[in-house]
C-alpha positions as CSV (number, residue, x, y, z in Angstrom):
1,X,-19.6,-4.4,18.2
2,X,-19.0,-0.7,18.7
3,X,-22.5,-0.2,20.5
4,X,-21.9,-3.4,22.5
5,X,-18.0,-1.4,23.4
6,X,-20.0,1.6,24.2
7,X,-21.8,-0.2,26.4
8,X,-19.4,-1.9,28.2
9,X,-17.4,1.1,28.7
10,X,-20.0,3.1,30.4
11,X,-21.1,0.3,32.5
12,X,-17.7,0.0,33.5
13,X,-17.4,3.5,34.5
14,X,-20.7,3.7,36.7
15,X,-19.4,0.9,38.5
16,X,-15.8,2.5,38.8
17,X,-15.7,5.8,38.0
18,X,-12.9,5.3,35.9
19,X,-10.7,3.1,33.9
20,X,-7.0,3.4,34.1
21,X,-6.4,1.1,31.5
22,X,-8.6,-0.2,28.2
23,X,-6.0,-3.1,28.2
24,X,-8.1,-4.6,31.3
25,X,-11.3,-4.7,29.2
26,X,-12.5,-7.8,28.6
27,X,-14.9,-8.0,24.9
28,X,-18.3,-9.3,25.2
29,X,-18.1,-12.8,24.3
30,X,-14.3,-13.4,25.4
31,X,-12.4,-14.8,28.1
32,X,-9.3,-13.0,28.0
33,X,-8.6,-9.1,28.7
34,X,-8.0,-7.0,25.1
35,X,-4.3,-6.4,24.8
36,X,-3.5,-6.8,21.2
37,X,-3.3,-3.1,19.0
38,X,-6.4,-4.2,16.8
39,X,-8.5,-4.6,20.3
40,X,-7.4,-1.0,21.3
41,X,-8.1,0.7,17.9
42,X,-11.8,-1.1,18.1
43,X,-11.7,0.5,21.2
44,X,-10.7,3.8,20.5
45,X,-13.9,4.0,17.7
46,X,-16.2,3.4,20.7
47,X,-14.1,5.8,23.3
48,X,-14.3,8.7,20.0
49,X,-18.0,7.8,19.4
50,X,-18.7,8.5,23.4
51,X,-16.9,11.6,23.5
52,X,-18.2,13.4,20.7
53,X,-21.6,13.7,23.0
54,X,-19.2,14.3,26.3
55,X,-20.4,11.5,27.6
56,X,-16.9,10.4,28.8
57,X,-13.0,11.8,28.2
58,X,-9.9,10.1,27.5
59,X,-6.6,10.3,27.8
60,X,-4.2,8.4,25.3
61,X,-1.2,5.9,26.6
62,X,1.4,5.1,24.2
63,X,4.0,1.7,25.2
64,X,6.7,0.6,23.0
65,X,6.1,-3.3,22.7
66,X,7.4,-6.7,20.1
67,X,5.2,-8.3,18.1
68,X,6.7,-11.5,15.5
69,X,7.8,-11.2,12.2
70,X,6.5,-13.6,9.5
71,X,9.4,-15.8,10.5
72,X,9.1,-15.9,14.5
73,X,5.4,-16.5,13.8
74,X,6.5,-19.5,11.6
75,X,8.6,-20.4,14.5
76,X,6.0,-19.8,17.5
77,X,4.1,-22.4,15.6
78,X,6.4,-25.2,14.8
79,X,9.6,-24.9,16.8
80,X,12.6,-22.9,16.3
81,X,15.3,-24.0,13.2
82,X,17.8,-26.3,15.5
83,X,15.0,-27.7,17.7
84,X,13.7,-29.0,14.2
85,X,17.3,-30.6,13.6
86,X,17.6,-31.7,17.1
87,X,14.3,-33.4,16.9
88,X,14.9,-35.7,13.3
89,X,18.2,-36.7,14.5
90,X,18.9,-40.4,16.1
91,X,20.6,-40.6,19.6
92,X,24.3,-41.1,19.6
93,X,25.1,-44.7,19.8
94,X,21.5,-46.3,18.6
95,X,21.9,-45.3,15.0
96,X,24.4,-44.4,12.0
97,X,23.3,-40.7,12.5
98,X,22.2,-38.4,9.6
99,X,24.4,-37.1,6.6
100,X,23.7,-33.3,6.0
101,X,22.5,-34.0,2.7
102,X,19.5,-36.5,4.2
103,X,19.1,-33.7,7.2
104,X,18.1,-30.9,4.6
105,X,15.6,-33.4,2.9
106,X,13.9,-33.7,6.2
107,X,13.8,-30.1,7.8
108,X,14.1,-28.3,4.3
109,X,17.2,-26.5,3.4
110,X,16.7,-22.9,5.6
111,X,15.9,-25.2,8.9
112,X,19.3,-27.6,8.2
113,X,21.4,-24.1,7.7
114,X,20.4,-22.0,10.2
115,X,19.5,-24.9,12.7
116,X,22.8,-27.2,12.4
117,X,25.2,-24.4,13.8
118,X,22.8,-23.1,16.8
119,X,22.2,-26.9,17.6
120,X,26.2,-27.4,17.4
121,X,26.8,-24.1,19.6
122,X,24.0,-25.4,22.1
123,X,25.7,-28.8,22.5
124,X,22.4,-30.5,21.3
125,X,23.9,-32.4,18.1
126,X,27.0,-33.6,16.9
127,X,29.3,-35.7,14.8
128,X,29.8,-38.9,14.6
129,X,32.0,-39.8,11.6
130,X,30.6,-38.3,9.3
131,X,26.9,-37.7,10.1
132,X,24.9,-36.0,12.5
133,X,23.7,-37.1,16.0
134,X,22.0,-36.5,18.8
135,X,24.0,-35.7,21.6
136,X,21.8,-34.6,24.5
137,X,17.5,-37.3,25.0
138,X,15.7,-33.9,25.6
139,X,15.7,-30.2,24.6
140,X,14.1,-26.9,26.1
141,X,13.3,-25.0,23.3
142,X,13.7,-21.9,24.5
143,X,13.4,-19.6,21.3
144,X,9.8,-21.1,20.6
145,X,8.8,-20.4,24.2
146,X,9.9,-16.7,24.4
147,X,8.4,-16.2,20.8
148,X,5.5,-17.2,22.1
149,X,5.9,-15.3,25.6
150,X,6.2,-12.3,23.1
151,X,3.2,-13.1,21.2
152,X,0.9,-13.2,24.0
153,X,2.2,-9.9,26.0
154,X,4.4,-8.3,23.7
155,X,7.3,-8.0,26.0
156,X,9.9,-10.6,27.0
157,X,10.9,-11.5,31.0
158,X,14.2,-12.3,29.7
159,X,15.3,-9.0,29.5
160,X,17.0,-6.9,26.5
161,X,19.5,-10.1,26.0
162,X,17.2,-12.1,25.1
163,X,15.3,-9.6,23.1
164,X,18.2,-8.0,21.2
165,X,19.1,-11.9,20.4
166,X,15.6,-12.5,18.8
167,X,15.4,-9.0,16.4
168,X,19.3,-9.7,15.6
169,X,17.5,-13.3,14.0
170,X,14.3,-10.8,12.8
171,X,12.0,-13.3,14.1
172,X,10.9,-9.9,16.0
173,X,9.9,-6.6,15.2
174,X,9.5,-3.0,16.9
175,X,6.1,-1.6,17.2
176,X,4.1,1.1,19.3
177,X,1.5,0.4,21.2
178,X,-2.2,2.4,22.5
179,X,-3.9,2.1,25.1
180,X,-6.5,4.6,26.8
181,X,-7.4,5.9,30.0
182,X,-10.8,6.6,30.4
183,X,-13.3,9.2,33.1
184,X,-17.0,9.9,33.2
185,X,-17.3,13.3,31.5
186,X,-19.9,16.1,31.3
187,X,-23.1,14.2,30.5
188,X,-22.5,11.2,31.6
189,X,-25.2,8.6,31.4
190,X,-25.2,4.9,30.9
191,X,-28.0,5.2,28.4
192,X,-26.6,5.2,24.5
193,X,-28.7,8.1,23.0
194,X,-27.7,8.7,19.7
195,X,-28.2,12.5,19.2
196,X,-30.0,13.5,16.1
197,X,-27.7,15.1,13.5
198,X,-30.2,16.7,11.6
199,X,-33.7,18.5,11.3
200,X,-36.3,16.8,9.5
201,X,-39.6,17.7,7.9
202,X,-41.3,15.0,10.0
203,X,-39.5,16.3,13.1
204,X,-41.5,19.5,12.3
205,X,-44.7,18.2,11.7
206,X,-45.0,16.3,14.7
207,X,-43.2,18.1,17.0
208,X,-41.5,15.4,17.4
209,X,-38.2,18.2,17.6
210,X,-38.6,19.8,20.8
211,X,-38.0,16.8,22.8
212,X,-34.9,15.5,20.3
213,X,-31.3,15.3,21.4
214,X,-29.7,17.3,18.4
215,X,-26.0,16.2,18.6
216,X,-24.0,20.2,18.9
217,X,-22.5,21.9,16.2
218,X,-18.7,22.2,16.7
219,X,-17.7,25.8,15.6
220,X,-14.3,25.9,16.4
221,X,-13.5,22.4,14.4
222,X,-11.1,23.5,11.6
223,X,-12.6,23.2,7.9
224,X,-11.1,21.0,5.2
225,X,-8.3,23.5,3.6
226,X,-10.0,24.1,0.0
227,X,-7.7,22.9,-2.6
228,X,-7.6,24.7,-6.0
229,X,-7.7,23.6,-9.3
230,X,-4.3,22.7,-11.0
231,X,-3.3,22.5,-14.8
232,X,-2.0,19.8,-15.9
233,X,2.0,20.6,-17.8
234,X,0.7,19.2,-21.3
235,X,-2.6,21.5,-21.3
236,X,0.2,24.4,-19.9
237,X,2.2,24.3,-23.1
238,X,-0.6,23.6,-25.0
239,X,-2.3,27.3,-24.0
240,X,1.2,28.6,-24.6
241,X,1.6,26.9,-28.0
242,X,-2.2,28.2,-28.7
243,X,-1.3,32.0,-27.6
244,X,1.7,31.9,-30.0
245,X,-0.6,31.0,-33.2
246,X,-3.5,33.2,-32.4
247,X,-0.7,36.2,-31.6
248,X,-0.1,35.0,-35.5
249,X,-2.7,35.5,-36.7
250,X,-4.6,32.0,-36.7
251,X,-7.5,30.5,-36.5
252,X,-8.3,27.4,-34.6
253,X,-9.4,24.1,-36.8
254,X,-12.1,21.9,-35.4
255,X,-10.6,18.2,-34.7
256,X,-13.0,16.6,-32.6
257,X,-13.0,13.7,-34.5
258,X,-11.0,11.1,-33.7
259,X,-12.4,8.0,-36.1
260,X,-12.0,8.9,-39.3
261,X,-12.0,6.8,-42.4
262,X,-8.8,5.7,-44.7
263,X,-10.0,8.0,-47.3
264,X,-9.7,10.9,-45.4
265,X,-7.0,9.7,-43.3
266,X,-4.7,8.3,-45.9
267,X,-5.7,8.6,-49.9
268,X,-6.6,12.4,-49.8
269,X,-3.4,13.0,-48.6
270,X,-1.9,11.1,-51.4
271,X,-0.6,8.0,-49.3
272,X,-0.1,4.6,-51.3
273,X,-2.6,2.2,-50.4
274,X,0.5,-0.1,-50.2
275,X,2.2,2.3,-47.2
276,X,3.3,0.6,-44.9
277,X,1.3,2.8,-42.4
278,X,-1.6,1.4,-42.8
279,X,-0.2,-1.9,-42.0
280,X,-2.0,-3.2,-38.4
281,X,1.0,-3.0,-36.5
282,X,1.0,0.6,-37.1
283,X,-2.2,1.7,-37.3
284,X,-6.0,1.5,-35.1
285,X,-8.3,0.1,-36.7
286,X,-12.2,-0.2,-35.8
287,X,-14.2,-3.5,-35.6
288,X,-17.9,-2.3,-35.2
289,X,-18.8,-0.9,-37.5
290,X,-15.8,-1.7,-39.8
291,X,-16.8,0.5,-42.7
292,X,-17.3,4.2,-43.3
293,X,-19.7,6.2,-45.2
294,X,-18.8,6.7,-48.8
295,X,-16.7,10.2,-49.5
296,X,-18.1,12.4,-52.4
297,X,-18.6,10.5,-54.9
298,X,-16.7,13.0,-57.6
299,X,-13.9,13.8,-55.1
300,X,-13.4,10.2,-54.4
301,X,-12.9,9.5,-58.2
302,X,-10.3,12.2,-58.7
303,X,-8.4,10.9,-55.2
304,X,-8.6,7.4,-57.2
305,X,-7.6,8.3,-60.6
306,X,-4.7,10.6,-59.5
307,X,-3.1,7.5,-57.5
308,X,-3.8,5.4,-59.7
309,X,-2.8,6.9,-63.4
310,X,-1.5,10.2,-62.1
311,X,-2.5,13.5,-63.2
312,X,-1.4,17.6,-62.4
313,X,2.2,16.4,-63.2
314,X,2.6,13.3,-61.5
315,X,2.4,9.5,-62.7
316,X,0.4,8.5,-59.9
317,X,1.3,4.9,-58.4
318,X,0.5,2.6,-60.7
319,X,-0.6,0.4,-58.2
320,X,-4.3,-1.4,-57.8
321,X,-6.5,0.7,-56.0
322,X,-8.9,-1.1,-53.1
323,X,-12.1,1.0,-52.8
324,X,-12.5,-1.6,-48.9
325,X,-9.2,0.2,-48.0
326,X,-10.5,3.8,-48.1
327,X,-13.7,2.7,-46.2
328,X,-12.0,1.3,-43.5
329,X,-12.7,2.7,-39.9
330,X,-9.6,3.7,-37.9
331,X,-8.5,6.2,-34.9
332,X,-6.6,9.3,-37.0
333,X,-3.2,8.8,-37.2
334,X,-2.1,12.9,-37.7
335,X,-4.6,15.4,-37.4
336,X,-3.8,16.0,-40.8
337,X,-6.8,14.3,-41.9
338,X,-8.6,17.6,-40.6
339,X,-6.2,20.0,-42.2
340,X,-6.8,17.7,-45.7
341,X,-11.4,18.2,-45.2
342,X,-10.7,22.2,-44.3
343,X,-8.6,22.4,-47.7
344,X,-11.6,20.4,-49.4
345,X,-14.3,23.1,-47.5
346,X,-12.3,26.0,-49.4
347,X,-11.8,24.5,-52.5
348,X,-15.5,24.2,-52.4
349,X,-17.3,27.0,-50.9
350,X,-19.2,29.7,-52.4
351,X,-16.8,32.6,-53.3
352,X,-14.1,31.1,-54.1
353,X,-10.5,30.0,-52.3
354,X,-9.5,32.8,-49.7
355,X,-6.2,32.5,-48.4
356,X,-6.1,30.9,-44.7
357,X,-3.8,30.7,-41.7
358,X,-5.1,27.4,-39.0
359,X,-3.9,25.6,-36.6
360,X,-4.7,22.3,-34.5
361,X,-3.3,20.6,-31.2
362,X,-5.2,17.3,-30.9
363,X,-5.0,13.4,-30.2
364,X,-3.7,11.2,-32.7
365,X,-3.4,6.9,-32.2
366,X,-0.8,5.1,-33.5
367,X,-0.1,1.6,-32.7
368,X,3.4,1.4,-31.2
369,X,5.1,-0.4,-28.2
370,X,5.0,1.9,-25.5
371,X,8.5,2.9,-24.0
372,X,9.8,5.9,-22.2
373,X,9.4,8.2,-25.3
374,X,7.0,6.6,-27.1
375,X,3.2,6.2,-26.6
376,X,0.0,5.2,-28.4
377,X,-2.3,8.3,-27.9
378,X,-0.4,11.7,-27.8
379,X,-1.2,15.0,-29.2
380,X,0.3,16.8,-32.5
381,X,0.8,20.4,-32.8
382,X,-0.4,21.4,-36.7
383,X,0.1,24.2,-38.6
384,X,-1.6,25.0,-42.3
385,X,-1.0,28.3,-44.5
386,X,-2.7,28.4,-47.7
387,X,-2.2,31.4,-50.3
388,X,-1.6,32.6,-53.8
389,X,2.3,31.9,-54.8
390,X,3.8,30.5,-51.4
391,X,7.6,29.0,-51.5
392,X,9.7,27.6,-49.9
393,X,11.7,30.1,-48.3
394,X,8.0,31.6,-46.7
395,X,8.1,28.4,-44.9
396,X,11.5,28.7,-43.5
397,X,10.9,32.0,-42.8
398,X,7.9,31.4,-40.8
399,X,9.4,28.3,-38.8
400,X,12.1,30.7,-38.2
401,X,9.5,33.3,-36.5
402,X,7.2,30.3,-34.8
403,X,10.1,29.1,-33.0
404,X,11.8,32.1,-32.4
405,X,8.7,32.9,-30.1
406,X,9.1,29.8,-28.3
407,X,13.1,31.0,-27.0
408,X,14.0,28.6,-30.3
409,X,16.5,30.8,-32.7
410,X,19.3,28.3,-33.8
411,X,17.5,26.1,-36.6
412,X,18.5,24.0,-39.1
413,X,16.8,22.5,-42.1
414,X,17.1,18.8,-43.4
415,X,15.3,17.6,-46.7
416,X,12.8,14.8,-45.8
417,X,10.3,12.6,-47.8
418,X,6.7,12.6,-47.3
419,X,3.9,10.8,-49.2
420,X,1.9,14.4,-49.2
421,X,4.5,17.3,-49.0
422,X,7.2,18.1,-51.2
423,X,9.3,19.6,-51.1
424,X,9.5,18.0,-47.5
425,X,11.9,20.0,-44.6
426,X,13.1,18.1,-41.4
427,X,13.6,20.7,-38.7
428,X,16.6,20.9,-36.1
429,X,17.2,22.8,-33.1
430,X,20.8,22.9,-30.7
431,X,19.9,22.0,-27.9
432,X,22.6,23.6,-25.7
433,X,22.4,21.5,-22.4
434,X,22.8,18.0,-24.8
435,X,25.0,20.3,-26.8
436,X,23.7,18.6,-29.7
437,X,21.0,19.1,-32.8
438,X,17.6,17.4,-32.1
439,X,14.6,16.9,-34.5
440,X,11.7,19.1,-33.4
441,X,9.4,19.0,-35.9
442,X,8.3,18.4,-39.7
443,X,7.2,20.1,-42.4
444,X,6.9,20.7,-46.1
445,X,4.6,22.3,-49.3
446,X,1.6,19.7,-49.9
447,X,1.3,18.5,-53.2
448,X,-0.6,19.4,-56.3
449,X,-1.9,15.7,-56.4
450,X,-3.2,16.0,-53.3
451,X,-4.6,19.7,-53.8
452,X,-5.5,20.1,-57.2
453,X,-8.2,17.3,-57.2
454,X,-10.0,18.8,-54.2
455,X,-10.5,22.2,-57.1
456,X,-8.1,24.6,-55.2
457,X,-6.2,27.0,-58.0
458,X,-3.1,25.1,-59.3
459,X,-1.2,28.6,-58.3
460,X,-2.4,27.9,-54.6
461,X,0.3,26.8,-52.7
462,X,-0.2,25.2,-48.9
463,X,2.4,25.3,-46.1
464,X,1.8,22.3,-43.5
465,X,3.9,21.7,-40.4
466,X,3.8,19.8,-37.5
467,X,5.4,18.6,-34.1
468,X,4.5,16.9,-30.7
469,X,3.0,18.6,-27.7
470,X,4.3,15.9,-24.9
471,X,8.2,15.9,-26.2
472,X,8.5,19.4,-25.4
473,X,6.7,19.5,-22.3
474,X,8.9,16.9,-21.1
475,X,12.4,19.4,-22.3
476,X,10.4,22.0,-20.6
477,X,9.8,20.3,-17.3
478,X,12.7,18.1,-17.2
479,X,10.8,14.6,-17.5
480,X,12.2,11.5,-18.9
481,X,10.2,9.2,-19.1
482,X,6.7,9.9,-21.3
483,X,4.8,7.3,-18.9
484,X,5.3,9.8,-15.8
485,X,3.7,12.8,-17.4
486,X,0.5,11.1,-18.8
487,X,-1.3,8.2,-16.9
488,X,-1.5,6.5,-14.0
489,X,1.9,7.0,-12.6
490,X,1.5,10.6,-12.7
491,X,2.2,12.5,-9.7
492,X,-0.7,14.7,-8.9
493,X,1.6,16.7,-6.1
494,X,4.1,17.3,-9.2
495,X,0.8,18.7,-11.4
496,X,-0.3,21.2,-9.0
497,X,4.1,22.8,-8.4
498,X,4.7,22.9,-11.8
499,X,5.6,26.4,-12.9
500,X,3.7,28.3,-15.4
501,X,5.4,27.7,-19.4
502,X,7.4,30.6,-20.4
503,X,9.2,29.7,-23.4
C-alpha cells in the first residue's frame, strides 16, 4: 500500500502541481475520498518516505474534529435509548400499553432508564394508567442521525448545541485531526527509485556503483543521546555492605551455588530432620534429579551420630535419622550452607585450623507467599569469624563496630534460639523516624555439635551473623513495598536517580 500511495501522490502532483489537501485523496481501490485519522497517518508514511529523497515537501494541517465513543457507536448502529422505547411501545388507544418492568425486559435495563425520560421530555411516550404508550405513529431519530453525521465527517451541522448535547451524554469524544498539504520538491520525478542505502561488494565488482542512486547521508540529523549504565539500589548497598567487610579485614566466600543438598543445607548445621523448615511449604525442593551425591562418608557419620545419640556435650535428638532426607535436592535456604563447607575446608586442610574472618551476600529461596515485605528469592548478608577462645562479648563488640560503620550506633541485644548457634543474639536498632526498635539482624556462637564433628579444635570458637540486603535498601531509599524494588514493576527511571548509598 505505501508504494501504491507514493504513487498516487506523485501522479497527483504532475497533474496539479500541488495538493492542498491529503483529505481529497481517494485510495486505490476505493470510492470514497480518505478522511478518517488512520487514512492520513497511512499517508503521512508515504508523504515521509517521498521526502526523505526530496522528491516532494509537505506541510502539516492540524483540525480539531468528533469521533464516537463506544456508546454513540452502539447507538449510530442501532438507534438512540428512547427511540428503542419509542419503538416497542403500542399506540395509545390500540393496546393496554407497557408496564416498566415488561419495557426493561425488552430494551434491556440502560435503554428503559436512560430512554423513558428523553422519550417523556420529547413528547414521544406516555402514561396511560399505569403503563407506557405511544403517544406520537412516527419518530425522527435525531440522535442516531447526527451520530452518524459525526461519524462520517467528524463535525456536526447542528452547531455547538447539538454537539455540547451529545459529549454531555459521552456518546462523543474530542480528538485532533492531520491532514497534509503537499508540493513537488527538489527532485521531483514520478518514477519511485528507491536509492541504494548502502555499498556492496557486488556493487564494486561490477561497477554496477557508478550509475546507483545512493540515498544522502544526513549530517546534521541529531544522534540518539547515549544513555549510561545505571546500578541497580540493591547491588548499591551491596558494594557498600562489601566495602565495609573488606575495610575489616575479610575475605569474600564463594557461594555460587544455589542447589545444595539437605545435608549441607540442614544436618551439618545441626537442624532436626523433624524442623519444621524443611517442611514443603517452607522450603524448594528439586524434582530432576531428586537426589544428591553422597557427603563424606566419615563426616556424614559423625553429622548422624551427633543428632542422633549426641556427643561433645550434647544429647543429640533422639529422633530417627533418614539418610533420603539429607540427599534431598533443594534451592539453599541461608547461605549458611557455604559458611558450614568453608568451616569443613579448615578443619581439614593441611596445616592445621588458621583463624578466619569471611563474608557472603548471596541468593537464598524460601517458599513463602509473596507480600509487600516478603519474597521467595532475596539475598542474605553473612558474616563468619573463627578463632582460638572467641565469646560472647567479641561478638557484641564486633556488631557494635559493623553497624556503627553503617551510621547504626544505638543497639540492643535480645536472646534468640537457633537450631546451630548458641548462645543465639537477636539484634535491634532505634529507628528514630518510626521512633521505635526494629530487628535488623541475627546472630550467635555456632555449636560444638555442629563444629566439633567437622575436626576443628574443641577451643575454636565461630562467630556467625546474618541479615537481609533488600530490607535495608528499602530504609535507605524509602520503598515500601519489596515488589517495586525487584521485578517487573520496577521503575527503570527510579534505578538510574537513585543516589549513591552513604550509610
Amino acid at each position: 500500500m505505501s508504494l501504491e500511495l507514493q504513487q498516487l501522490v506523485l501522479d497527483i502532483l504532475d497533474k496539479e502541481s500541488e495538493i492542498k489537501d491529503t483529505r481529497t485523496i481517494i485510495f486505490p481501490g476505493e470510492s470514497k475520498p480518505a478522511t478518517s485519522q488512520d487514512a492520513q497517518l497511512l499517508i503521512q508514511g508515504a508523504l515521509n518516505s517521498l521526502l526523505s529523497r526530496e522528491i516532494i515537501l509537505y506541510s502539516t494541517q492540524e483540525i480539531l474534529a468528533y469521533d464516537l465513543s463506544t456508546e454513540g457507536a452502539q447507538l449510530a448502529e442501532q438507534g438512540s435509548h428512547e427511540a428503542r422505547v419509542w419503538a416497542v411501545l403500542p399506540l395509545k388507544g390500540q393496546g393496554n400499553g407497557m408496564s416498566i418492568k415488561d419495557l426493561r425486559q425488552a430494551v434491556g435495563d440502560e435503554s428503559a432508564k436512560i430512554g423513558q425520560g428523553r422519550a417523556f421530555k420529547s413528547g414521544w411516550i406516555g402514561k396511560e394508567g399505569d403503563n407506557l404508550v405511544k403517544l406520537i405513529p412516527s419518530i425522527v431519530d435525531a440522535t442516531r442521525e447526527e451520530l452518524i453525521e459525526i461519524k462520517n465527517t467528524g463535525t456536526l451541522k447542528a452547531g455547538e448545541k447539538s454537539l455540547a448535547e451529545l459529549r454531555k451524554r459521552k456518546l462523543v469524544v474530542q480528538k485532533k485531526l492531520l491532514w497534509f498539504s503537499v508540493q513537488q520538491g527538489l527532485h521531483f520525478s514520478t518514477s519511485i527509485e528507491k536509492p541504494e542505502t548502502d555499498l556492496t561488494s557486488e556493487m564494486l565488482a561490477t561497477g554496477a556503483w557508478k550509475t546507483s542512486n545512493f540515498k544522502k547521508y544526513n549530517f546534521d540529523a541529531d544522534g540518539a543521546p547515549p544513555n549510561g549504565g545505571a546500578l541497580h539500589p540493591l547491588l548499591k548497598v551491596r558494594e557498600e555492605f562489601r566495602n565495609i567487610f573488606l575495610e575489616m579485614g575479610f575475605a569474600e566466600m564463594a557461594t555460587s551455588q544455589y542447589v545444595d543438598s539437605g545435608f549441607w543445607n540442614f544436618d551439618t548445621l545441626f537442624v532436626p530432620q523433624q524442623h519444621p523448615a524443611r517442611d514443603l511449604q517452607d522450603t524448594f525442593y528439586i524434582s530432576d534429579p531428586v537426589e544428591s551425591l553422597p557427603p563424606p562418608r566419615e563426616y556424614y557419620e559423625k553429622v548422624k551420630e551427633v543428632h542422633t545419640n549426641g556427643g561433645f556435650g550434647s544429647i543429640g535428638y533422639r529422633a530417627p535419622w533418614q539418610p533420603a532426607e539429607s540427599q534431598k535436592l533443594l534451592l539453599r535456604t541461608h547461605t549458611t550452607s557455604c559458611s558450614s563447607r568453608l568451616l569443613r575446608q579448615l578443619a581439614t586442610r593441611k596445616g592445621g585450623f588458621k583463624p578466619v574472618k569471611m563474608f557472603s551476600i548471596d541468593r537464598v529461596f524460601r517458599n513463602e507467599a509473596v507480600d509487600a515485605t516478603h519474597l521467595a528469592e532475596f539475598h542474605q548478608v553473612e558474616g563468619v569469624v573463627a578463632d582460638y577462645g572467641l565469646t560472647l562479648a567479641d561478638l557484641i563488640g564486633f556488631m557494635q563496630t559493623f553497624f556503627k560503620k553503617m551510621g547504626i550506633s544505638n543497639l540492643r541485644f535480645k536472646p534468640a534460639y537457633n537450631p546451630y548457634t548458641e548462645p543465639s543474639l537477636e539484634i535491634f536498632a532505634f529507628h528514630p523516624q518510626l521512633n521505635k526498635w526494629v530487628e535488623i539482624g541475627n546472630s550467635g556462637m555456632f555449636r560444638p555439635e555442629m563444629l566439633e564433628p567437622m575436626g576443628l579444635p574443641p577451643d575454636v570458637r565461630v562467630h556467625g551473623w546474618g541479615l537481609s540486603l533488600e530490607r535495608p535498601t528499602m530504609i535507605r531509599y524509602g520503598i515500601n513495598n519489596i515488589r517495586t524494588l525487584v521485578g517487573h514493576k520496577v521503575s527503570i527511571e527510579g534505578v538510574e536517580k537513585s543516589a549513591a548509598v552513604r550509610f
